[in-house]
N, C-alpha and C positions, 0 to 999 in steps of 0.2 A: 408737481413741480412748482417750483418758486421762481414766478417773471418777476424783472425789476424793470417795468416800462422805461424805456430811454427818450421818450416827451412829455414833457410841461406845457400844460395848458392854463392860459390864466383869461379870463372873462371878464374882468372886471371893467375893462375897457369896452365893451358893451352893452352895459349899465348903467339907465339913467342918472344915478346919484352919481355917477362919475363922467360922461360920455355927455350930460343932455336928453333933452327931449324926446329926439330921433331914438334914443337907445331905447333898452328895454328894462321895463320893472320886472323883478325877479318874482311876482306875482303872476306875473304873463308867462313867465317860463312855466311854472306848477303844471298846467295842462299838457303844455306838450309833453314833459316828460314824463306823464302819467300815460301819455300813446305810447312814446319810447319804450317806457317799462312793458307795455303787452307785444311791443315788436320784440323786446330782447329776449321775452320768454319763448315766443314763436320762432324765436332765429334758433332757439338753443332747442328745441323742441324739431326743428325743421333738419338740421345738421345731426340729430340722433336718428333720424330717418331716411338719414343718408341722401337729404337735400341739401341745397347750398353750395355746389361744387367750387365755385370759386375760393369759399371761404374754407372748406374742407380740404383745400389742399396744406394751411398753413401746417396740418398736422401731419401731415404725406412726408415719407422720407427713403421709403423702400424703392423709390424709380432714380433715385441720384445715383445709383452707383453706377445704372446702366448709360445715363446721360452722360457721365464723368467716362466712361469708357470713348463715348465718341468725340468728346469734348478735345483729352487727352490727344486723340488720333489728330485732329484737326489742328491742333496746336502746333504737332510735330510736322504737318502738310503743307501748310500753308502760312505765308504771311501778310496775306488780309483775307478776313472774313466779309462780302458784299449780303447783307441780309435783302431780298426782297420781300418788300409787306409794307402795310398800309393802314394808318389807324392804330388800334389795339395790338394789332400783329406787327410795331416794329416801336411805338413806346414806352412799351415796357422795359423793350430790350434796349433803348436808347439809357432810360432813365438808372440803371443797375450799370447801364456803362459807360455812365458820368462815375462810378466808381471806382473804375480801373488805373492805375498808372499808365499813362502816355508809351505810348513805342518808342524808343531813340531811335533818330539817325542815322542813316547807314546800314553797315552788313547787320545784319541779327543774329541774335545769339540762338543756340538749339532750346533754351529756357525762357525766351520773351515772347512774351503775347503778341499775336497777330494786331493787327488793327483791324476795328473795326468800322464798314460804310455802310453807312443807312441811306440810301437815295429813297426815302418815302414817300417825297413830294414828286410824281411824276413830269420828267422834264425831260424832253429831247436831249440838250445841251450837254444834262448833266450825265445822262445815260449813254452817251457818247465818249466821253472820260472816264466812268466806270468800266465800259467795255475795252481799254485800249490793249492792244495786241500783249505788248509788251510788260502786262502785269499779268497776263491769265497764267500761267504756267503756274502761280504763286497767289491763286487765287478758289475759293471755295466758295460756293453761291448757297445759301440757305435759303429759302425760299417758303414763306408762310403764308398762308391763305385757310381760315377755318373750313369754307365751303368753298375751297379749292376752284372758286370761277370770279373770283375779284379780278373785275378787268385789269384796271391797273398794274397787278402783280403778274398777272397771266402772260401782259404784254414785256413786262420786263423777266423774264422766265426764258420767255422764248426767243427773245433778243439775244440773250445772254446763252442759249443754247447755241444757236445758230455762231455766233464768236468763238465760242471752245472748240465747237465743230470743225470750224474752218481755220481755228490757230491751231490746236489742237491734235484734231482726228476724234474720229468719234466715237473710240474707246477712253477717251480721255472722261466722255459726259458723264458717266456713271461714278468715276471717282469723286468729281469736282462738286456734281449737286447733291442737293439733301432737301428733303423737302417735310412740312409739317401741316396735316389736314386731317377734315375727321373721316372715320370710314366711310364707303361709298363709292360712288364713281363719277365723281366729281375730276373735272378737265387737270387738276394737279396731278394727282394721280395717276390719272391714264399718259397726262406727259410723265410722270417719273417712270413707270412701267416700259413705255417706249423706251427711253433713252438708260435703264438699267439701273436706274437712281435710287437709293432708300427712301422711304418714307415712315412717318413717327404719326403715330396719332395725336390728333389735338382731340381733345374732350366734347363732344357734342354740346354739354351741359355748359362748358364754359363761355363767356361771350369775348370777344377781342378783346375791349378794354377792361376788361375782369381776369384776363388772361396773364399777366403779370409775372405770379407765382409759379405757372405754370412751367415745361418746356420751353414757351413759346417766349418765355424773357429770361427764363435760367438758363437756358444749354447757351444761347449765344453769350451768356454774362461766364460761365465755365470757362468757355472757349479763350475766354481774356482773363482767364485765370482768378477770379470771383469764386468765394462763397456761397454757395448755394443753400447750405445747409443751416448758414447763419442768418441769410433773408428769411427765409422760413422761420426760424428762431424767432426773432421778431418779430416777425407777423402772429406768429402764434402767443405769445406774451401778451399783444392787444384783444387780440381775440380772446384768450383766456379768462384775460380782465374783464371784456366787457360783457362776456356772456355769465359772469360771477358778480357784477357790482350793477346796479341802479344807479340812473344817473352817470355814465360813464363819459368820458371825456369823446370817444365819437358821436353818443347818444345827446350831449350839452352840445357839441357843433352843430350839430343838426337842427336841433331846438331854434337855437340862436339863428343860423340862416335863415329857418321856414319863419321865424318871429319877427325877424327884422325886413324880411321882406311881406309881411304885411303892415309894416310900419310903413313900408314905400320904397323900400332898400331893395330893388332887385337888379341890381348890379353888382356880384360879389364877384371881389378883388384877394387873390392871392400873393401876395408882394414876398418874393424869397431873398436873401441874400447869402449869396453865396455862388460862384460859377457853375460848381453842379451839380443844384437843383434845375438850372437851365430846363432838362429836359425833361425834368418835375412837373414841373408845374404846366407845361404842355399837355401832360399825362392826365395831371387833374383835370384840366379844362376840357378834354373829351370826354372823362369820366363824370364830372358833373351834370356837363349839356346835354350827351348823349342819351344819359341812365333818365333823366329830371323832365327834360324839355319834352312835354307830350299832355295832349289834353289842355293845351291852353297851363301850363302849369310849369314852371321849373327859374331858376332866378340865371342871368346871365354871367357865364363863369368869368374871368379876366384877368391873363397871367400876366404876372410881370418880375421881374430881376433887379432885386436891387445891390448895390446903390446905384447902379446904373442907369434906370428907372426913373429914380428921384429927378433927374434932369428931362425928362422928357413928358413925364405924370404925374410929379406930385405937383404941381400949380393947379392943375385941372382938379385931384384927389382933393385939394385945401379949398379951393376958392370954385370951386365948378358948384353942377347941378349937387344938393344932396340926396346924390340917389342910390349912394353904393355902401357897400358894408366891407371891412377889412377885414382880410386873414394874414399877421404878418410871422412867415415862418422863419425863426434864423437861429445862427448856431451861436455856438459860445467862440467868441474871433478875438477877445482880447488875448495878448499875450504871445498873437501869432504872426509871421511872415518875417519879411525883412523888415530891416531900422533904418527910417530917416537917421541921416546924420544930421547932428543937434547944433554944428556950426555953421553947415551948409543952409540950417532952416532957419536959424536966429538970423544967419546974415540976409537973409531975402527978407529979413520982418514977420518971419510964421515961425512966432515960437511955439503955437499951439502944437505943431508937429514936431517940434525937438525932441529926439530921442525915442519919440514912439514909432509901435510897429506897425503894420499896414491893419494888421487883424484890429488894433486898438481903435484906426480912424472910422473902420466897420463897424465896429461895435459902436462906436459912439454915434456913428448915423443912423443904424436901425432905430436904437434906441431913443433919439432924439425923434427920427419920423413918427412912430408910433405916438409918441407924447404929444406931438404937433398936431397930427391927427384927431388925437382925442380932444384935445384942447379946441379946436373946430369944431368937434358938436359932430366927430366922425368914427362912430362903433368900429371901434377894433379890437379882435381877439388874436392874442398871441400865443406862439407854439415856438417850443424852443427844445431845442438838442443840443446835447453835450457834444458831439463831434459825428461826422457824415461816415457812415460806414456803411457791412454790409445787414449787421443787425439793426441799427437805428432806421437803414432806409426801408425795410421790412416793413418794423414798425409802423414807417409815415403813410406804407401803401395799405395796410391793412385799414390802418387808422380810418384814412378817406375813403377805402370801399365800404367800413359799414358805415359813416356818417351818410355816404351818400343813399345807402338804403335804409338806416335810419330817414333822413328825409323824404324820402319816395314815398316811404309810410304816411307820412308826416301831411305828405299832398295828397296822398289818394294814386299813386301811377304804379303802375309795374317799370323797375327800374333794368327788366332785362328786354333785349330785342330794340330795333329800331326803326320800326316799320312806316316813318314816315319818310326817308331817305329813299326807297325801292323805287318810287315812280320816277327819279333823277336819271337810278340806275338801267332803269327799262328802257327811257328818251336816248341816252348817251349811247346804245347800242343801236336805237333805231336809227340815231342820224350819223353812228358809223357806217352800217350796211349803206345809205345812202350816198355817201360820198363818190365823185364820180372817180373813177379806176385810173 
């Protein structure tokens, strides 16, 4: 099959003849991507062995129809979707559903998407407005957890049982939840068995933030009426490419990270523009730290949204410490949104904005930051897409799951498991049982 990758990647701006000092000689790059070349054969070697599950899913297509069966149902049941999960088990599904059309207004139609809530960040407050009486009837609780004993999701599970319960009746629980976790008997489970619930396998082999592709960001991305089958698409196009080509544009980001962060750059900055990548680059930034940060090893991820950003970060980005390296991701914006009126704007004195459209003044600030940036003596790599969908956004995740195990290589870490996180998780339960009653 013939991919036609839907991102551009250009380096140049992380190049000392261009960039500065800080950057890097493309002599520097030669080694690492002589490591890359033996990871890519290993990756391609690893995935005929029927390892890699993450990445093996880009090629998976035989479990969508069964997904799209319940997807369908839920559409027609409800209107909102509350997903509980945390981390990997709810960024994915945030990030695919920055690609959906908004819900109008008012009554809805038997054809419009549920909306969907992510309450990820545990909050009283906010769990108290999820739960209000008066939307449950019209309400579907997904509920994800790999090893179905993540506190956080456990305790919003069972809050939100206890509500349907008592708005409800308790024939109602078994319709309303659904739940995703791996085999076992893991506390998800035994509560979905109690209350009549379905439950879906999640992949033992998969890890949260690698999770993406999987059910675990597709079914809720279905539910809101998304392409499944075309994130896949795209993922697998990267994939394709990079396990076929030396030197490939995840295997060169990689490079360039782990390079520029021996230059002293260990502050890598992903600057998106565009509203939603919002929950993109969220997605990166646990996929980065999470996979990287171990053994004294890993560069510090740092998400940011532009142009909105630019007001708050770039003075720091221009004129701070030089200790960060740039990723600036944006689409193609000229040409798009609405029109400044060009009398409205000449008579306030902004003829720059006469007649142009919003996407123009976008385009014209990415494009100016990056240059500003370089022109500081500030490595920047750009990545650029033709327009956000659900094939390009495939592409962008695939893209950064192997870059980021391309670098893992690169440092020497295993970029799956997070086993410095567990002793958090041990104290947070010791000094719950402690509390007094």
């Amino acid at each position: 099959m013939d991919y036609v990758l839907p991102i551009k990647q250009d380096i140049s701006g992380c190049l000392r003849a261009v960039a500065g000092p800080v950057a890097m000689d493309e002599g520097e790059l030669a080694p690492l991507l002589r490591q890359c070349e033996a990871a890519r054969l290993r990756f391609t070697a690893e995935l005929a062995a029927g390892r890699l599950a993450p990445l093996a899913l880009a090629r998976q297509r035989d479990d969508l129809t069964g997904l799209q069966t319940i997807a369908a149902d839920w559409r027609r049941r409800f209107r909102r979707v509350v997903l509980f999960g945390t981390g990997g088990s709810a960024l994915g599904a945030r990030t695919l559903a920055a690609l959906a059309a908004p819900a109008s207004a008012g009554k809805r139609s038997q054809d419009e998407s549920p909306v969907l809530c992510v309450p990820d960040n545990l909050d009283p407050d906010l769990m108290a407005r999820v739960l209000t009486s008066d939307d449950l009837a019209e309400t579907g609780f997904l509920v994800i957890s790999k090893s179905g004993g993540t506190g956080e999701t456990l305790a919003q599970a069972l809050t939100a049982v206890t509500a349907v319960r008592d708005g409800l009746g308790t024939a109602a629980l078994a319709k309303h939840f659904l739940a995703i976790s791996e085999p076992g008997q893991g506390a998800l489970r035994r509560l979905s068995a109690d209350i009549g619930a379905q439950v879906l396998d999640h992949d033992p082999d998969v890890d949260g933030r690698f999770s993406v592709l999987s059910l675990v960001g597709l079914l809720p991305a279905m539910m809101l009426g998304l392409d499944a089958a075309a994130v896949r698409n795209g993922a697998e196009a990267v994939l394709a490419h990079t396990l076929a080509t030396p030197d490939s544009p995840p295997a060169m980001g990689a490079a360039l990270q782990v390079g520029l962060q021996r230059h002293g750059l260990n502050l890598s900055v992903l600057l998106a523009y565009g509203e939603a990548f919002k929950p993109f680059v969220r997605w990166y930034r646990q996929l980065w730290a999470e996979s990287l940060g171990k053994q004294g090893h890993g560069t510090t991820p740092i998400d940011a949204l532009g142009p909105v950003d630019q007001h708050s970060q770039l003075q720091l980005y221009l004129d701070g410490p030089v200790d960060k390296q740039f990723t600036l991701l944006m689409l193609q914006q000229a040409g798009r949104g609405p029109v400044v009126d060009a009398d409205l704007a000449t008579g306030l004195g902004q003829d720059y904005l006469a007649g142009r459209r919003i996407g123009d003044l976008v385009a014209a600030m990415q494009a100016a930051t990056a240059d500003t940036l370089i022109r500081q003596g500030r490595p920047v790599r750009r990545l650029t897409v033709q327009c956000l969908d659900e094939t390009s956004m495939g592409a962008l995740l695939m893209h950064f799951m192997l870059e980021t195990l391309f670098a893992a290589d690169l440092m020497g870490v295993d970029p799956f498991g997070q086993p410095a996180v567990e002793e958090s998780k041990v104290l947070a339960r010791r000094y719950l049982k402690e509390l007094a009653p």
